[in-house]
C-alpha positions in Angstrom: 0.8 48.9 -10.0 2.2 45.8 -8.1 0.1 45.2 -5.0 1.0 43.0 -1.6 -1.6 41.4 0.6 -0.5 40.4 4.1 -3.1 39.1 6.4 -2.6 39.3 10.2 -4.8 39.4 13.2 -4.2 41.7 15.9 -4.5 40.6 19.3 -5.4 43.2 22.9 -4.1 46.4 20.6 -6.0 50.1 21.2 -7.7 49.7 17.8 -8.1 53.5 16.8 -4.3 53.5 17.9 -3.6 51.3 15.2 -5.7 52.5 12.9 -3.9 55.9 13.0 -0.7 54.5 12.7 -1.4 52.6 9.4 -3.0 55.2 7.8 0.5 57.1 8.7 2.2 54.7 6.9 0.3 54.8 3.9 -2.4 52.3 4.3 -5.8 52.2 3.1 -9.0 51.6 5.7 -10.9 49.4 3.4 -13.7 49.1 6.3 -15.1 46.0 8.1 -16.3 42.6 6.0 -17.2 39.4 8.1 -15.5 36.6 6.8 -16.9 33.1 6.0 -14.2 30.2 5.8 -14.2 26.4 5.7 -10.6 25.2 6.0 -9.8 22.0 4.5 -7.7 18.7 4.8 -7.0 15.5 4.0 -8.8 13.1 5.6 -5.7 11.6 7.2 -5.1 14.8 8.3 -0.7 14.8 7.6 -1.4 18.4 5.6 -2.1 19.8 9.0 1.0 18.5 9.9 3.3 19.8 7.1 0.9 23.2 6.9 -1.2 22.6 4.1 -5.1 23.3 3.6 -7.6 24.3 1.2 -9.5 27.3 2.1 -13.0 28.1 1.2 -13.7 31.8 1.5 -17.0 34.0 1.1 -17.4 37.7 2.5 -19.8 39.8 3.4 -19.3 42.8 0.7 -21.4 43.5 -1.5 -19.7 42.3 -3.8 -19.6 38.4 -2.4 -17.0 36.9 -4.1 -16.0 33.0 -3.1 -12.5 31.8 -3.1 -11.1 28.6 -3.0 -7.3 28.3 -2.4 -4.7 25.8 -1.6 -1.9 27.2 0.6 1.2 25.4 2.3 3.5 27.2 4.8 7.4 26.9 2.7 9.1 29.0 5.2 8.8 31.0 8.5 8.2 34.3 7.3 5.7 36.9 5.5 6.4 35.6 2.2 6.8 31.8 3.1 3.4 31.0 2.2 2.6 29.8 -1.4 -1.1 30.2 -1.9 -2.9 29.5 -5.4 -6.2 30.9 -5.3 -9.6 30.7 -7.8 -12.8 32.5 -7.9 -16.2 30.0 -7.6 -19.5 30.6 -8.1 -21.4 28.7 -5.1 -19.7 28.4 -1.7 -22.3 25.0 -1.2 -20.8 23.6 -5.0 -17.3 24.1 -3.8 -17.7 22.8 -0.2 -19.7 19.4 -2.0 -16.6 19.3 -4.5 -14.2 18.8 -2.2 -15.8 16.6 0.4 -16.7 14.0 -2.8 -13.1 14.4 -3.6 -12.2 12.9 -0.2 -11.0 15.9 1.3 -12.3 16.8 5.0 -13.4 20.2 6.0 -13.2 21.8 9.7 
């Protein structure tokens, strides 16, 4: 089964409104997880100009998985982001990896 993340924010919307309307089209409520994120750049900072970063990612499921991943913005559009993305053990070992690599988080 191929599968198709798209991440968005919602901004001044009647949540239970959209809610309802997703689950009309076939969506799946997966429920509420607070997000931790460090976002990442080079310590000239020119990847915030061309739309790159690393991201550093840990939730708050149970099942706390951390995630690093490099993405860059290729196009204007829902698929015009290239993202590569690995599982880490220790949010702490990942954020001391990249800052001793000279990378420069925010």
């Amino acid at each position: 089964m191929n599968t198709r993340e798209i991440e968005c924010r919602f901004l001044e919307i009647n949540k239970e409104e959209l809610i309802k309307k997703l689950k009309s089209l076939g969506a799946h409520d997966m429920g509420e997880v607070l997000l931790e994120e460090l976002i990442v750049y080079d310590t000239e900072l020119k990847w915030r100009e061309q739309q790159r970063f690393v991201r550093l990612r840990r939730s708050s499921a149970k099942e706390s998985i951390v995630k690093m991943s490099y993405k860059q913005q290729e196009a204007l559009s829902a698929d015009g982001m290239y993202e590569l993305e690995l599982e880490v053990d220790s949010f702490e070992k990942a954020e001391e990896f990249l800052k001793k690599i000279g990378l420069r988080p925010y």
